[in-house]
N, C-alpha and C positions, 0 to 999 in steps of 0.2 A: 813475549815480554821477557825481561831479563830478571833475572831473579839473585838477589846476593846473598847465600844463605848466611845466618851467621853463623851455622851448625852444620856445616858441611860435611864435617866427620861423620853427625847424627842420624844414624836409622830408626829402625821399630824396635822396642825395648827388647831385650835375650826374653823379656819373661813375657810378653804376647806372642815373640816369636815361637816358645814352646810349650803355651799353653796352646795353642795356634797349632802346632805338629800334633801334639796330644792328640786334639778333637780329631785330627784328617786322617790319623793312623788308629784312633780307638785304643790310645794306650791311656794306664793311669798317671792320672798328672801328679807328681809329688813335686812338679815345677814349681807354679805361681808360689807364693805363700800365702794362702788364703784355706781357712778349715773347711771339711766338705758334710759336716752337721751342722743340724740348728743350733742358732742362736737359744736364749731363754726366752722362750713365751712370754712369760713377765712383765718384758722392755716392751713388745711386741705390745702386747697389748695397752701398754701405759702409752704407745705413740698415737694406736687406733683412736684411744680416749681423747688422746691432746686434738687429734684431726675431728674430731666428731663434738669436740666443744668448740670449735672453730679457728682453731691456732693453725691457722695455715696461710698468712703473708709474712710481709720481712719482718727478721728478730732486729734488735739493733745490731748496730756495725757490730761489737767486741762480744756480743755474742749474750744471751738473754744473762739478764740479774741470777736468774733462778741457778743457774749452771755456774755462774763465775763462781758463787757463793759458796755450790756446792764442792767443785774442785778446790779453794781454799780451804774447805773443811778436809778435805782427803790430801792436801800436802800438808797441813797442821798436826795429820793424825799418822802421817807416812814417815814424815824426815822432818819434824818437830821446826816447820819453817812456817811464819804467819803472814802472810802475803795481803796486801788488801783487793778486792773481788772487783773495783772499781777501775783500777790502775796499772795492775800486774797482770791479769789474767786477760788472752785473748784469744778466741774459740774461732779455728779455722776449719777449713774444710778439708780434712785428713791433715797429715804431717807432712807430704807436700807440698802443701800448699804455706806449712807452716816455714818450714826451710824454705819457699822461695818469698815469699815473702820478708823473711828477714835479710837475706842478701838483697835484695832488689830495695829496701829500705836502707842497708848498713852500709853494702862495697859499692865504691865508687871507681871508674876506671882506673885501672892502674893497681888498686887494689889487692893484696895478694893473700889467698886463703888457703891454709894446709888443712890436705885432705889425705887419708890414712888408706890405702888400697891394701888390701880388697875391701872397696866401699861402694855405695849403694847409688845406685847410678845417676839418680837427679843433682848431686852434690854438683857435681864440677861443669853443666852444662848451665846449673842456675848461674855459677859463679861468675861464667862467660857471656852468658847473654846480659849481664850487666857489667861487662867492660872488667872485671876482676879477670884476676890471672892464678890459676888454680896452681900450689906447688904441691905434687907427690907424695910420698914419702909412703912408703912397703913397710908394712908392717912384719915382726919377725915369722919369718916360714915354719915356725915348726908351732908356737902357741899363740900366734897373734901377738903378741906385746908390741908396748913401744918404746922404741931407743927413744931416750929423752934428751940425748947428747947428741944425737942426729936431728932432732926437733931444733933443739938451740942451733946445730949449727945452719939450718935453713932459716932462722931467723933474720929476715933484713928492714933495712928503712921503710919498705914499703908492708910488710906485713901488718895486716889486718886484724884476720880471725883464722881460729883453727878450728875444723868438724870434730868432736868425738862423736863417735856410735856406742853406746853400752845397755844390755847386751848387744853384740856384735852381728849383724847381718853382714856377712853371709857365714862366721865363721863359727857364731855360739862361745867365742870368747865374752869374760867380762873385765871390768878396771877392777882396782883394788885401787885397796885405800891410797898406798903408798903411789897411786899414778895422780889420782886427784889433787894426792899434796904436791906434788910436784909440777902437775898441772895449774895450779894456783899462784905456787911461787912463779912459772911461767907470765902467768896473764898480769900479772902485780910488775913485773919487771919491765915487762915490755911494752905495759897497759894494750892488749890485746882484746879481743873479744872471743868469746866461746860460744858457737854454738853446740849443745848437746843436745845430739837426738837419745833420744831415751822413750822411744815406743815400746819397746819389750819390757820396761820397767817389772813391771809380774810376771814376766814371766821369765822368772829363774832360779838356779836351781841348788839341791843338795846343802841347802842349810845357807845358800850363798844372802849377804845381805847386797841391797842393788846400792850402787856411790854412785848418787844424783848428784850433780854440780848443786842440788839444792842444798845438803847438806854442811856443805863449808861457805859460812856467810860472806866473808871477802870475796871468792872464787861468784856467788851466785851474785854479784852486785856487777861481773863483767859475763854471766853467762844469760844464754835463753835455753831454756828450755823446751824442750817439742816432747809432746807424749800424743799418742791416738787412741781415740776410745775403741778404732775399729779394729785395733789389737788383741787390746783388753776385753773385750766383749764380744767376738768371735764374728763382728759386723765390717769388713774391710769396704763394702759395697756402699755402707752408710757413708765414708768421708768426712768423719768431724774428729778432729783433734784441737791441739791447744798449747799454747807457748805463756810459758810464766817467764817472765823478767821483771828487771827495774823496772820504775815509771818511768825515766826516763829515755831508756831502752821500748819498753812499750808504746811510749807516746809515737815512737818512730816507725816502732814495725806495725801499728794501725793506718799511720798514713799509706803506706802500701796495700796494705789488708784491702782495704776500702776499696781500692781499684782494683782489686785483682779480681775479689769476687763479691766483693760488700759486707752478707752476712751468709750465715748456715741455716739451714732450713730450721724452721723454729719446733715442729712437734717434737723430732729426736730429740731436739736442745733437751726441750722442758721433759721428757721422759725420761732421758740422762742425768739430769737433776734430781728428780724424784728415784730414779733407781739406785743412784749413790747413798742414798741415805742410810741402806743397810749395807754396812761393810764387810758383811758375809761375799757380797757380789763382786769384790774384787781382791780379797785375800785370797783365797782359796787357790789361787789362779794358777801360780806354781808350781801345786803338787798336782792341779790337774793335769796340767802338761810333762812335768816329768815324769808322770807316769807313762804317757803318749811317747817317751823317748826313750825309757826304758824297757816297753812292748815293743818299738820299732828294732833296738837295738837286741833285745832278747830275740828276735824272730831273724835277725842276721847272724846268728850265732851257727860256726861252720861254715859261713861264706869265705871269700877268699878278697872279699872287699876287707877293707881295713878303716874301722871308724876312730877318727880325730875327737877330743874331749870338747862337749857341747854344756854351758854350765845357761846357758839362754837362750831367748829369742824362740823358734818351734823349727829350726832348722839344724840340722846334720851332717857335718861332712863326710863323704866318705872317698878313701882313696883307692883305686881301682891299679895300683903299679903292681899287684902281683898279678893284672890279669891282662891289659892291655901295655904298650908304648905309644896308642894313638894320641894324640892330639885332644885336649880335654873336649871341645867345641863337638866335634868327629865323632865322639864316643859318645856324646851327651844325645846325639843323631843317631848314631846306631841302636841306644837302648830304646829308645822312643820310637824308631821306622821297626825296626825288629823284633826287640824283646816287647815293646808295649809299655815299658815305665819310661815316663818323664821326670828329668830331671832339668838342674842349670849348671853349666861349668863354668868353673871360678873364675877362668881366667878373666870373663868378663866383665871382672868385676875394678881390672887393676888398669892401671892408663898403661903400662910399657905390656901388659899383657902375658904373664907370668902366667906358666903353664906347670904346677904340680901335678898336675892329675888327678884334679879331686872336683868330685860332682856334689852340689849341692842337693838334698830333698826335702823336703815337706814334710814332717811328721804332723801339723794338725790335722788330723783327719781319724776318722772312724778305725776301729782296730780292722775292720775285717779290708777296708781299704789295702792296710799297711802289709798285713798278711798277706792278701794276693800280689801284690806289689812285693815283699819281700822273699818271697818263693820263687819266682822270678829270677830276682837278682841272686840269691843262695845256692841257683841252678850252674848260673855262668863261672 
């Protein structure tokens, strides 16, 4: 049989591929980005309870009452925005599911969606398998920023929607105010759509405040939102996130939802709901992790790797030019077949394939994790 891929380009993700070398070499994985402790009991057990009172068929499509209500209450008390639980909120099955979703709802062939490389690699395959035409745009090499005079001038009649990431995967950059205004007058000029991923929302750092498109009401009347709980709560395996927008915006990205995958398993739902209530469980989030990344980076201290400034997200870059000239991909192989840590190289992260040298890791994980892992690398 013949086959037309429409993804031809498309293999196995960088990050199964070297969670994948990981396991077959018996190195530590600082690849995937996923934490290697428990979750909180707590949730754990509030899901046990929801399965054993018998909550276990479909929630509705936009995701149980109980939850919508509750994440209304957690953007009301976050970024002082009042959304209604009915209209605006709709509870996906992680955050990719939420981004494709909204494109397979919003771009229509032809469509054209700017995407900021180094970005996260579902963006511009979702973009393509719905006929949109994904435009580039490199972000600045030394702090991630964005030329906003480059934004404009990629701007044309067919433009769409533009991706932010904030905080930044893979880079631990975040926006500042001053990009979101800017990004406003953008989407008001050109009337554009925004999608912002913003799953790392909590997690960020040094006093930083997070600038959610939710925050400036023009701006969130053309954005969507995506956040994941599986972030936030140390659960990536569970797969339920969630996108706030207009109603009208929403009314749109549910007709998709529904066929994609309909609803999200209902116990997590409703123990997500109930575990929100205390806002102790999702403030704190921040300092927990930058603590996680100032142990990982105190324990690099004397290496001859050189770390990039990480203000979010649970990832690190670090550049390896005073120790290699190989090839980011090469090196990210060699530490993984040889020394035993995995990691990801960036370049994979960008469509022209931009090679600094800088290997992405994992800091969610146990200290003692990071330690043998960092000894390691401190050595080379």
């Amino acid at each position: 049989m013949k086959i037309n891929s429409r993804l031809p380009d498309v293999g196995t993700s960088i990050f199964t591929v070297m969670s994948k070398m990981a396991l077959d070499y018996g190195a530590i994985n600082l690849s995937q980005g996923f934490p290697d402790f428990m979750i909180d009991e707590q949730i754990i057990r509030l899901v046990h309870r929801y399965m054993l009172e018998g909550h276990n068929q479909y929630a509705p499509m936009p995701g149980t009452p109980a939850l919508r209500k509750a994440i209304t209450n957690v953007i009301q008390k976050t970024y002082g925005r009042t959304l209604d639980p009915e209209t605006q909120i709709t509870v996906t099955s992680g955050a990719t599911e939420s981004t494709y979703s909204i494109i397979a709802a919003l771009i229509s062939p032809g469509d054209e969606v700017i995407v900021f490389d180094p970005s996260y690699d579902s963006y511009n395959p979702a973009v393509r398998l719905n006929g949109g035409v994904p435009i580039h745009i490199n972000l600045n090499g030394t702090d991630f920023s964005i030329d906003w005079q480059e934004v404009r001038a990629k701007i044309g009649s067919r433009t769409k929607m533009i991706i932010i990431n904030t905080p930044h995967n893979p880079s631990g950059a975040v926006l500042k105010e001053k990009d979101l205004q800017e990004l406003e007058k953008i989407a008001l000029e050109f009337d554009l759509l925004i999608l912002s991923d913003e799953v790392y929302e909590r997690l960020i750092y040094d006093g930083i405040p997070h600038q959610s498109v939710l925050r400036y009401p023009a701006l969130a009347e053309h954005a969507l939102a995506v956040f994941s709980f599986g972030k936030t709560f140390h659960a990536t395996g569970w797969k339920v996130g969630y996108v706030a927008a207009s109603p009208a915006l929403t009314e749109e990205i549910r007709k998709a939802h529904q066929f994609v995958v309909f609803s999200v398993n209902t116990p997590v739902q409703l123990a997500l709901a109930e575990y929100l209530e205390n806002p102790e469980h999702y403030l704190g989030l921040g300092k927990f992790y930058q603590k996680k990344r100032d142990f990982f980076l105190n324990q690099m201290n004397g290496s001859s790797f050189e770390p990039l400034p990480s203000f979010g997200s649970y990832f690190q870059l670090l550049s390896y030019k005073n120790i290699s000239s190989k090839p980011d991909v090469e090196m990210a192989e060699e530490l993984t077949k040889k020394f035993k840590v995995a990691s990801i190289p960036v370049s994979v992260f960008y469509q022209d394939r931009t090679d600094n040298r800088l290997l992405r890791f994992c800091f969610a994980k146990k200290e003692e994790t990071l330690e043998k892992a960092c000894a390691i690398l401190r050595a080379l």
